[in-house]
C-alpha positions as CSV (number, residue, x, y, z in Angstrom):
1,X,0.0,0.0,0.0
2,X,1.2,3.3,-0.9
3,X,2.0,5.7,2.0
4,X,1.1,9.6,1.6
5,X,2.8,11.8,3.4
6,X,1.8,15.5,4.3
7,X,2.1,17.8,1.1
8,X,4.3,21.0,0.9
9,X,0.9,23.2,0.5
10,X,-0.8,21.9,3.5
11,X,-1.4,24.9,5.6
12,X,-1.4,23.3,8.4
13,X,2.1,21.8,7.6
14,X,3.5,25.4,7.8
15,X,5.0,27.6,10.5
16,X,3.2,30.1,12.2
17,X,2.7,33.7,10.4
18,X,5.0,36.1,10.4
19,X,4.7,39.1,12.1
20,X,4.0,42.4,10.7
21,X,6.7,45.0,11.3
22,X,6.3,48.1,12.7
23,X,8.0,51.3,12.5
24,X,7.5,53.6,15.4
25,X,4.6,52.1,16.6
26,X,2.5,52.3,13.5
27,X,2.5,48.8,11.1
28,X,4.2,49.3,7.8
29,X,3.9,47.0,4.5
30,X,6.5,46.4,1.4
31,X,5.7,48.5,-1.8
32,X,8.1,49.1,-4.8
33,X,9.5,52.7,-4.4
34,X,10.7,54.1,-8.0
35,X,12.6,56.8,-7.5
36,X,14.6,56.5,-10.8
37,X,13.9,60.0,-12.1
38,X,15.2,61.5,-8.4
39,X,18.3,59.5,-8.4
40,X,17.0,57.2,-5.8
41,X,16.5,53.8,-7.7
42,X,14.1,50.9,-7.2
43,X,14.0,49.1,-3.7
44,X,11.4,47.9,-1.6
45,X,9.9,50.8,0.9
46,X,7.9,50.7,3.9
47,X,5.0,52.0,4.1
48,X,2.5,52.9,6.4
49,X,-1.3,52.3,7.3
50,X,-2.5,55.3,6.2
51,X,-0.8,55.3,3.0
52,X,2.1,57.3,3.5
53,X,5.6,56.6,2.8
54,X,8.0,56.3,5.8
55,X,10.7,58.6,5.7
56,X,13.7,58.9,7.0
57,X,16.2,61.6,8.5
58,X,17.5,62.1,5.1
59,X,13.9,62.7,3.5
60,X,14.3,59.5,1.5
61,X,12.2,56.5,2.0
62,X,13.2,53.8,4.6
63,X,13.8,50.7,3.3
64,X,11.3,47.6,4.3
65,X,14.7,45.6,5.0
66,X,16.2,48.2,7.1
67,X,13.1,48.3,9.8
């Protein structure tokens, strides 16, 4: 008799969720920041709830890997 075993795509296989970040106490999510015509490039930015982009000292966006 063939044995199954538990598939890759079972949820319930999988480890818990990870946790949103948060910058300053407000949560933030990835987007794609283009700032090409700026001289900033394209990286991943955070930002936050309300829609806002989360800056940083320099005026630029933060980086979602940086928080």
């Amino acid at each position: 008799m063939l044995k199954t075993s538990k598939s890759k795509n079972d949820p319930t296989a999988r480890g818990p969720t990870q946790q949103g970040k948060t910058f300053e106490g407000k949560k933030v999510k990835p987007v794609l920041y283009v700032g090409s015509a700026v001289g900033h490039g394209r990286y991943i930015a955070a930002q936050d709830e309300s829609g806002k982009l989360v800056l940083g000292a320099d005026g630029r966006p933060v980086a979602y890997r940086d928080i």
